[in-house]
C-alpha positions in Angstrom: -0.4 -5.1 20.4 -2.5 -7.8 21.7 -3.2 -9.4 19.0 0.4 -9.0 17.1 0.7 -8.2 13.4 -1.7 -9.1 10.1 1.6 -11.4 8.6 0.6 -13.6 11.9 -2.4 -14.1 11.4 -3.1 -14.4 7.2 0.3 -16.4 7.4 0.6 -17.8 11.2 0.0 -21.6 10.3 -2.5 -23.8 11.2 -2.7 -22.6 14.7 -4.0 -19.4 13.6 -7.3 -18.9 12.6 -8.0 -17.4 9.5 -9.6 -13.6 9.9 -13.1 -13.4 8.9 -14.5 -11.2 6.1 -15.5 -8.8 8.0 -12.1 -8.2 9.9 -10.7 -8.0 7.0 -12.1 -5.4 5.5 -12.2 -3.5 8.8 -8.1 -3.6 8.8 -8.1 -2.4 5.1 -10.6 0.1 6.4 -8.6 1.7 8.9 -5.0 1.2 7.4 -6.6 3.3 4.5 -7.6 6.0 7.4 -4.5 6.0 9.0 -2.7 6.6 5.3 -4.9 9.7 4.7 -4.2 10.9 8.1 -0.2 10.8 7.6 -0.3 12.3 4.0 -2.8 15.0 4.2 -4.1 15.4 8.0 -1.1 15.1 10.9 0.5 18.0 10.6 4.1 17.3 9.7 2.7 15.4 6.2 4.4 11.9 6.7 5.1 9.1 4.1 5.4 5.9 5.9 7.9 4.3 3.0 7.6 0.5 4.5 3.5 -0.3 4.4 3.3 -4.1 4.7 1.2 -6.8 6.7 4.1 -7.5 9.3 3.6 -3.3 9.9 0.1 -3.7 10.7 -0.6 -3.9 14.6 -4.3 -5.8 15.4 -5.5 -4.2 19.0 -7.4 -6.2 21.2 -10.9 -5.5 18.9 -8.3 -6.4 15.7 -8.3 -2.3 14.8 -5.4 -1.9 12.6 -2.4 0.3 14.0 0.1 1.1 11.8 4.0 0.5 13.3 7.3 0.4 11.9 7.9 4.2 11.5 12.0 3.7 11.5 11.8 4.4 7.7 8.6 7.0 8.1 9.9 10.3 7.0 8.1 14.2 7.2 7.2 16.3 3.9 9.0 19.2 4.3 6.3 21.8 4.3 8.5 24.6 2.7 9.4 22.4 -0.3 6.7 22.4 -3.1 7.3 18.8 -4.4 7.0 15.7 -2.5 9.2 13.9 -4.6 12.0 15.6 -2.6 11.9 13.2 -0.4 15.2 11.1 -0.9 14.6 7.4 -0.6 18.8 6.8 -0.6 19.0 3.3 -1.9 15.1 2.2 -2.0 14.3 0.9 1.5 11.6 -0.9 2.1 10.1 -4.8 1.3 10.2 -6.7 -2.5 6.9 -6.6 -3.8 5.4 -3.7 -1.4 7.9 -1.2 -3.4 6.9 1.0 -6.1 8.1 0.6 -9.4 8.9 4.6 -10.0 10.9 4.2 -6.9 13.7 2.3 -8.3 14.7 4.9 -10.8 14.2 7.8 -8.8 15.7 6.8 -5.4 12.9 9.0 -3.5 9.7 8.5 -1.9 5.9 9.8 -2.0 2.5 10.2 -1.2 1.7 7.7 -4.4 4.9 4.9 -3.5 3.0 4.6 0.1 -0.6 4.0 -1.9 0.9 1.7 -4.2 2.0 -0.6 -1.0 -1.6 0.0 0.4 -2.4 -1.8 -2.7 -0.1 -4.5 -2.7 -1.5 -5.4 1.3 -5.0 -5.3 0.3 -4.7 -7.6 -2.4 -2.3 -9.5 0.4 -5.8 -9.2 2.5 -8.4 -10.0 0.1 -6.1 -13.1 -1.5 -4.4 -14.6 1.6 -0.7 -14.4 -0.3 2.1 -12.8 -0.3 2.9 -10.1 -2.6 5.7 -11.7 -4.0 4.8 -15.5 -4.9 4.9 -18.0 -7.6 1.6 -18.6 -8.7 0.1 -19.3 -12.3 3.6 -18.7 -13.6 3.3 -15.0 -12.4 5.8 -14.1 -9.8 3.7 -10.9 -7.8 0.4 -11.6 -6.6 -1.0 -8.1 -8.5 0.0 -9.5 -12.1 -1.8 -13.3 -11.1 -5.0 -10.5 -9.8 -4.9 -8.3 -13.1 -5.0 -11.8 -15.3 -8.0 -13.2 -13.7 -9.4 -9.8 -14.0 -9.0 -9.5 -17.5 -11.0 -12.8 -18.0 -13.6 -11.3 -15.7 -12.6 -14.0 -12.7 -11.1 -11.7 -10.1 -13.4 -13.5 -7.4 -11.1 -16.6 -8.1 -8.2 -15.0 -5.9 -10.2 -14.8 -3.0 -8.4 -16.8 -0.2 -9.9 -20.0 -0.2 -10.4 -20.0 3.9 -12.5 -17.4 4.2 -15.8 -19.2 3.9 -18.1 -17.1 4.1 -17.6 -13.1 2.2 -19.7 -10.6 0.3 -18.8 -11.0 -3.0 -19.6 -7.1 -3.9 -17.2 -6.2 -1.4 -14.9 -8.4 -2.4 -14.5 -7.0 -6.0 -14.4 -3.9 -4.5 -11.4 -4.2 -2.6 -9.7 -6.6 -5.2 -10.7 -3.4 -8.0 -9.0 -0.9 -5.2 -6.2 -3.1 -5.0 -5.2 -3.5 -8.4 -6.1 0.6 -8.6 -3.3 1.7 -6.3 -1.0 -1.1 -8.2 -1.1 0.7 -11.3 2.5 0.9 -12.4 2.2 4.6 -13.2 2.0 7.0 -9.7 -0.6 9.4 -11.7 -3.0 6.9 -12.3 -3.4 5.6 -8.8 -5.9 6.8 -6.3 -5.7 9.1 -3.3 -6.0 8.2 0.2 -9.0 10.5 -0.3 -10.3 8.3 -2.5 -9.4 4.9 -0.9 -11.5 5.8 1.9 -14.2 7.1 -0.3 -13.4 3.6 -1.6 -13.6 1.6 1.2 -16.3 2.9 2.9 -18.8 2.3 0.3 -19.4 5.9 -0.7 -18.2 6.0 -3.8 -18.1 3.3 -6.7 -15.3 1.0 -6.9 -12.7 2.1 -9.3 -12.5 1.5 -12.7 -9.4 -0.8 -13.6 -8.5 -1.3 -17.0 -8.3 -5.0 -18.1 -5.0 -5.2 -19.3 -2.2 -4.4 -16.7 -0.7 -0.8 -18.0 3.5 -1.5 -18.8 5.6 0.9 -16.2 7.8 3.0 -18.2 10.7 4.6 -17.1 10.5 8.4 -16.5 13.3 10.0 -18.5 12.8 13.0 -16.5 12.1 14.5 -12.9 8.8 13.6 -10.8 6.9 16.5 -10.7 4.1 16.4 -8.2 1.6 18.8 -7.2 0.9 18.6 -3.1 -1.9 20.2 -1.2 -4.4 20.9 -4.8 -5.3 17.2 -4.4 -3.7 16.1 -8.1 -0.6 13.5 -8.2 2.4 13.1 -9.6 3.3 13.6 -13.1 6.0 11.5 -14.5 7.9 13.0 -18.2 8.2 9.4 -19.7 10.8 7.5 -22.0 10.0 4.6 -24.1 11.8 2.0 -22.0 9.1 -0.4 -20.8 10.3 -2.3 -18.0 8.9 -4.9 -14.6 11.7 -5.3 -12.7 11.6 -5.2 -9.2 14.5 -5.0 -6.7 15.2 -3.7 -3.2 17.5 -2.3 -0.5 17.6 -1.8 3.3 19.1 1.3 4.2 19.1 3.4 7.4 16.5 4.2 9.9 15.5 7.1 11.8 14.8 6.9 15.0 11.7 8.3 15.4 7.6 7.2 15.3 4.6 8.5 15.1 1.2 7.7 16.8 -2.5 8.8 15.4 -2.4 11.5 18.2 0.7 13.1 16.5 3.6 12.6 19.1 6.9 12.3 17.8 9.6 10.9 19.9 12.5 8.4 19.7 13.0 4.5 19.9 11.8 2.0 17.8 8.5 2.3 16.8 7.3 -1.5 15.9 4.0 -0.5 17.6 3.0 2.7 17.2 -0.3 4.1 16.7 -2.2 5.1 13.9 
């Protein structure tokens, strides 16, 4: 891609200028598209399992394009819950994973929104999702503090300059949304782009980060009747995150829905 990934450029150095407001919230605009067109529009139903800024392709205008597919894997259409979908060992990137994901090895429609989340608070807040700041050690738990004190504008990225502060809170409320530790509570990529694009209000996040708690049971989603998962839960309260490369298939997926094989690092979305 011309202009190489969004990790270059929110974390290039000081030879790379910092992206403008308005180009970033144009790549949270269209990474949120291109999520609602692999869950609910390609046809093959796809959960992209490794969403992060080092993923996200900038084209020549500084579009977002979604790459990486080697971990990307197809809903299986004949199956009626999503949380089939074996993760084998928790792939993916510390801080990008969701929480769920660690105790039931397997991947959906809600672990790809709660990465979504974790980038656009990586967007809005110029830092990694995993950093030492305020003594927190994720940039979502720093976000949900200064929330609860009503100062959620003080984790916009100082180098911006120049933002709309409406939009701002928007997409810091939308991030924290798709963090919420429990998969049932987080939005849609219906809703994100609802979200994003102004036509609905911003999402109502409650003050106090909710604690994950570890299903005792299966995950039990619903697919096409737009509802999410529904997780039977214990009383073990728990924030541990931890992660795991495993193997990657060697396929990838553009926005025009070919399928073929090789790596994928710049596909289209």
């Amino acid at each position: 891609m011309p202009n190489g990934s969004l990790d270059q450029h929110l974390f290039g150095g000081p030879g790379k200028p910092s992206l403008s407001w308005e180009r970033r919230y144009n790549v949270i605009t269209g990474v949120a598209s291109a999520l609602h067109y692999l869950h609910d529009e390609y046809d093959q139903r796809v959960v992209h399992r490794d969403l992060k800024a080092s993923n996200i392709m900038l084209d020549s205008n500084f579009n977002a394009r979604l790459g990486d597919f080697g971990l990307a894997r197809a809903l299986e259409t004949d199956k009626t819950s999503y949380a089939e979908i074996e993760l084998g060992g928790v792939p993916g990137t510390l801080g990008y994973i969701a929480p769920e994901c660690f105790h039931t090895g397997k991947a959906t429609r809600e672990s790809d929104v709660f990465g979504f989340g974790a980038v656009v608070l990586e967007v809005v807040c110029g830092r990694r999702p995993r950093c030492d700041i305020a003594g927190f050690k994720f940039l979502s738990d720093w976000v949900w503090k200064l929330h609860q004190e009503d100062r959620i504008l003080d984790s916009v990225d100082p180098r911006l300059g120049d933002y709309v502060p409406e939009d701002a809170q928007r997409m810091l409320l939308l991030g924290l949304a798709c963090s919420h530790p429990i998969p049932v509570e987080r939005p849609t990529t219906q809703a994100m782009v609802q979200i994003v694009s102004r036509a609905v209000a911003p999402p109502v996040v409650p003050p106090f980060k909710p604690a994950f708690v570890w299903p005792s049971g299966p995950v039990e989603e619903q697919g096409d009747a737009g509802t999410s998962s529904r997780l039977t839960t214990s009383s073990a309260v728990t924030s541990s995150h931890h992660a795991s490369s495993t193997e990657r298939a060697p396929q990838c997926l553009s926005r025009e829905g070919h399928v073929g094989p090789g790596d994928a690092s710049s596909s289209n979305v």
